[in-house]
Every structure is written in structure tokens, then in C-alpha cells.
N, C-alpha and C positions, 0 to 999 in steps of 0.2 A: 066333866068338860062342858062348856059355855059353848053355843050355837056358834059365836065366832071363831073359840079355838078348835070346833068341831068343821065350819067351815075352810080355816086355813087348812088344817092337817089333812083336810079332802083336797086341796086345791093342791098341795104340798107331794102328797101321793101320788095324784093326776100326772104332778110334770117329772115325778122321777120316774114313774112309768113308761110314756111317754120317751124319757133320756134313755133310758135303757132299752126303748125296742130299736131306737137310733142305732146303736152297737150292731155291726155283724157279727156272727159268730165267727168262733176263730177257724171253725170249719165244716163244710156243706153236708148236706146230705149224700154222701157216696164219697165222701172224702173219707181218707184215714189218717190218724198222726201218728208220726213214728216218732221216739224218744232217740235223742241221739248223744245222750249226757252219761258219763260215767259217774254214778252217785259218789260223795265225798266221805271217805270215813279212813279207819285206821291204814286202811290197804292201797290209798289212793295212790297212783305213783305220782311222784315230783323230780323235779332233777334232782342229779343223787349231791347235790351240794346244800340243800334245802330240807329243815325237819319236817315239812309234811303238814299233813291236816290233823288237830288236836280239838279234840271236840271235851268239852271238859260237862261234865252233867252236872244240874242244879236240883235242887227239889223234885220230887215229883211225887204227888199223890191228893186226897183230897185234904181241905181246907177246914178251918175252923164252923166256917159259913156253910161248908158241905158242899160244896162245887171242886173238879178235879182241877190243878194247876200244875203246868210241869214247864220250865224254861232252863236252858243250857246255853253257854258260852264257849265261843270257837273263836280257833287263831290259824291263821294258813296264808303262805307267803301267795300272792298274787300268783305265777305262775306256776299252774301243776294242776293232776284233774282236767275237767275239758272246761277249756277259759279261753278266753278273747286276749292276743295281743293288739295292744294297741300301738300305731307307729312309733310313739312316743320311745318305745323300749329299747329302738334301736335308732332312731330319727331324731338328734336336740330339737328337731319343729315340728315333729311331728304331734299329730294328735295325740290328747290323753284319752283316757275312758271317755272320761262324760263329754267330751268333744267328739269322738267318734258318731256322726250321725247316724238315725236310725234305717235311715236308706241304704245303707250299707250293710245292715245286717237284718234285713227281712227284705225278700225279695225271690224272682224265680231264683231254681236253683240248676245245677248241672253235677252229675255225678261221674267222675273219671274210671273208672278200674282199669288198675296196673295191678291187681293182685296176682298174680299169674309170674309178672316178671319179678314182683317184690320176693315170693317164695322161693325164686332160684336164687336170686341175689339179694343179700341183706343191705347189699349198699346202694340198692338201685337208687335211680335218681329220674323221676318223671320228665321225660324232655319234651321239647315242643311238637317233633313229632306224635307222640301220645297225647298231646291234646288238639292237634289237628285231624286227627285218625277219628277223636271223637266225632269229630264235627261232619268226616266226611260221613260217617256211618252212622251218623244221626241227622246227616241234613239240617244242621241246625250251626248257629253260631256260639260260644261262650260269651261274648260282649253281652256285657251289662248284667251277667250271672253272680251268684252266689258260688264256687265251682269247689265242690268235696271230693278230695281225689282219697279213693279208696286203696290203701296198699294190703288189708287184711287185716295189719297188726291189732287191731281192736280185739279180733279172736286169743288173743294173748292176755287181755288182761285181767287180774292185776300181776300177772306173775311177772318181776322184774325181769330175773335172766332173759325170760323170752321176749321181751316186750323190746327193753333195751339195751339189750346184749351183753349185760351183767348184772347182778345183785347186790355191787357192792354199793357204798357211799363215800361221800367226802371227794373234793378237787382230784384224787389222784383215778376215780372212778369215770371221770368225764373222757380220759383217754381210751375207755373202755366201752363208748358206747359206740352201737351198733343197730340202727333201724335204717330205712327207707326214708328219703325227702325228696325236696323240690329243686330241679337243677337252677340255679341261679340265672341261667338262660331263659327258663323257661319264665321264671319269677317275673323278670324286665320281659318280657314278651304278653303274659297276660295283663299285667298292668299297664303297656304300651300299646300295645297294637290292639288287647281286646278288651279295654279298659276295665277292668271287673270291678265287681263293688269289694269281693272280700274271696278269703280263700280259707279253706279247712281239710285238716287230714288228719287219721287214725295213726298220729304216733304222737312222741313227747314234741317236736320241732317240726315246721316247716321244712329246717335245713334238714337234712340228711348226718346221723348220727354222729360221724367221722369228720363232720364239718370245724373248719378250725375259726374259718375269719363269719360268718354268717350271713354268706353272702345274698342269699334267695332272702331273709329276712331285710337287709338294707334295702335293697332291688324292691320291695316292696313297700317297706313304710318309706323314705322319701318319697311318695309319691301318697303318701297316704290311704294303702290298700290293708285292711286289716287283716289277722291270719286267724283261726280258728281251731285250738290244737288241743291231743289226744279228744277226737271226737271218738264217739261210741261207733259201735255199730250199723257200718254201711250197708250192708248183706242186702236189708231189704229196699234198698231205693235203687227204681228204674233211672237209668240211662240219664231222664229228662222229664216232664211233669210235677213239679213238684213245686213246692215253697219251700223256705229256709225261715224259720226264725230263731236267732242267736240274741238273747238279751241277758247283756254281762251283770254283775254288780256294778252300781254307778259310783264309781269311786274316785271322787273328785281328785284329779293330779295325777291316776294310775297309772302306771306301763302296760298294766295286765287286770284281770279280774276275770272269776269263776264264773263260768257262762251256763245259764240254759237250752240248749240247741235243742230243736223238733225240727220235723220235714214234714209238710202236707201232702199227700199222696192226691192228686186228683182222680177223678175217676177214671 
């Protein structure tokens, strides 16, 4: 190498260095991340009208050249697993995926628990008093939150019966489900009065299992709030403290795309 290509490649290094201590980290010292993604594979639930996640494997071992290579092809309907609706899915103006901004899906977060009344009743339905309840007993407001309402069902999964109130599949299985959602009151009430950025909960919908018209899903996307569903395991996030980051597959035109969700625990 020539003093000049020895001198770019120093100058070269210098500013990537440099660019990279620019980056914060994604989290502090005394922070923790919590994974909040149900991994994708044979057992993922989907709605039971939809084949699911097919993970097809490709080669895999070493090479003629002696280096190991392994790569596989997947096929999985946009919604199912924990993924991002986008307004679009129920809103003709509403946002797609790659429209959805990123302000909306990293930001503080707020954690609801109704697990308590989800376990009595499989059809409960979060209303606005339970998200006012929060607010008095945390002295704090949801506006302008991330807000994961916890009903438990994530301890269910992947077992469909329990998850979604049946095992079977095909159209005639939709009449057959049964989890916890969001009252469509409450839906127009955080997106109205406490503008949220986005909304996520540990089941397959938004709605609430037995929902016919989808209503808590309309009530949100015309308004352009996006929803966050079968999130993982709430168990470990406080009340309040925290961050959200939800980053879907950017899937230009999408209704829906597979999400990766964490929470930053502050100290």
C-alpha cells in the first residue's frame, strides 16, 4: 500500500470512528432491555384463517472455499406473531408500513395491567376507566405514550386453545374465538383525548376475540394510531419508566408487518 492509499485509509478510519462514537447506545448503563417479540417458527399463532409462518431451509454447511454458508426462505402472511398493524388495514387513508413514522413507534412507554380482570373474564374489554385508574395511581398522564395494556395472555402462548379460545382453523373458527381486547370506547378515548403515539397488547387483536365489526381497530387507525399485537411478555415492565421500540419489516404498501418490540427499563 502507497503512503497516499495508506494515508486515505487512516483518514478513512478516522471519520468512521469518529461517526460511530456519534451513535448513542441503544442503552445506558443501568438500563435493561426486555425482549418483548414472540420468535417466528412452526408454532407462531395466526389467525386461524391464515397458513402461518413456513420457514423453508436452504443449504447449510461449509463450502468448497472452506467458509460455513447457511441461508433459508420464508413466507408468512403479514398479520400473525407480534407485528405492527398499520392504519391502513382497516383505514382506505390510512397509513401503510413504511408511512407509519418512526415517532410513533419508539418512544416513552406506559404499561396498563387488567390481568387480573382478563383471568375472570375472557371477554373482558379494557375501558377508559382502567386507563384512568392508571393515571391516577401513577400520577402521570398516557398522552403522547407508547401504552401496552397487559391482559396476561402471552403466558398462554403458543398454545392456541388457550391463547385464542380454540384450536381449530379455517373461517368457521373465527366464531370461535375468545381472548381479551380494547373497548372501542376506550380505543376513540386514547386516541382523542390522549393522543397516543401507538397501542399494544398480549393477544392476537386489538379487538377483543368475539368482536364482529372491529371496532377499537377503526377508532384507531382513522386517526392514524398504530396497534401492536400478540406482544410477548409484559410480566416484567413497571407501571411506567421505560421506552418502547417496535421496528416492523418496512414493507412498502403493507397493512401489517412482523415487528421487533423491546422496552428499555431505566434505572
Amino acid at each position: 500500500m502507497g503512503e497516499r492509499s495508506l494515508s486515505g485509509a487512516l483518514v478513512g478510519s478516522l471519520a468512521t470512528a469518529a461517526f460511530v462514537a456519534t451513535i448513542p447506545p441503544l442503552a445506558h448503563a443501568g438500563e435493561a432491555i426486555v425482549d418483548l417479540t414472540h420468535p417466528f417458527d412452526g408454532d407462531t399463532i395466526y389467525w386461524p384463517t391464515e397458513t402461518g409462518f413456513v420457514l423453508q431451509r436452504g443449504t447449510a454447511g461449509f463450502t468448497e472455499r472452506g467458509y460455513f454458508y447457511a441461508a433459508n426462505r420464508f413466507s408468512a402472511p403479514e398479520h400473525g406473531g407480534t407485528h405492527l398493524d398499520a392504519p391502513f388495514h382497516f383505514a382506505q387513508e390510512g397509513q401503510t408500513v413504511e408511512q407509519t413514522p418512526l415517532e410513533r413507534l419508539v418512544g416513552p412507554g406506559a404499561c396498563v395491567d387488567v390481568s387480573g380482570r382478563c383471568a375472570a373474564d375472557r371477554d373482558y374489554q379494557v375501558t377508559v376507566e382502567d386507563l384512568l385508574a392508571w393515571e391516577r395511581e401513577n400520577d402521570a398522564s398516557l398522552e403522547g405514550k407508547i401504552v401496552l395494556l397487559r391482559t396476561g395472555y402471552a403466558s398462554h402462548w403458543p398454545d392456541r386453545e388457550k391463547y385464542l379460545g380454540t384450536s381449530q382453523t379455517g373461517r368457521a373458527a373465527v366464531d370461535l374465538l375468545r381472548f381479551p381486547g380494547l373497548h372501542p370506547s376506550a380505543a376513540d378515548w386514547l386516541a382523542t383525548k390522549r393522543q397516543i403515539e401507538a397501542v399494544g397488547i398480549d393477544t392476537a387483536s386489538i379487538d377483543y376475540g368475539r368482536s364482529a365489526d372491529f371496532q377499537s381497530h377503526v377508532n384507531l387507525f382513522k386517526r392514524n394510531v398504530p396497534a401492536l399485537e400478540n406482544v410477548a411478555s409484559l410480566a416484567g415492565l413497571p407501571p411506567a419508566g421505560f421506552r418502547v421500540v417496535a421496528l416492523p419489516m418496512k414493507i412498502a404498501g403493507g397493512s401489517g408487518a412482523p415487528c421487533r418490540i423491546i422496552a428499555i427499563l431505566e434505572e
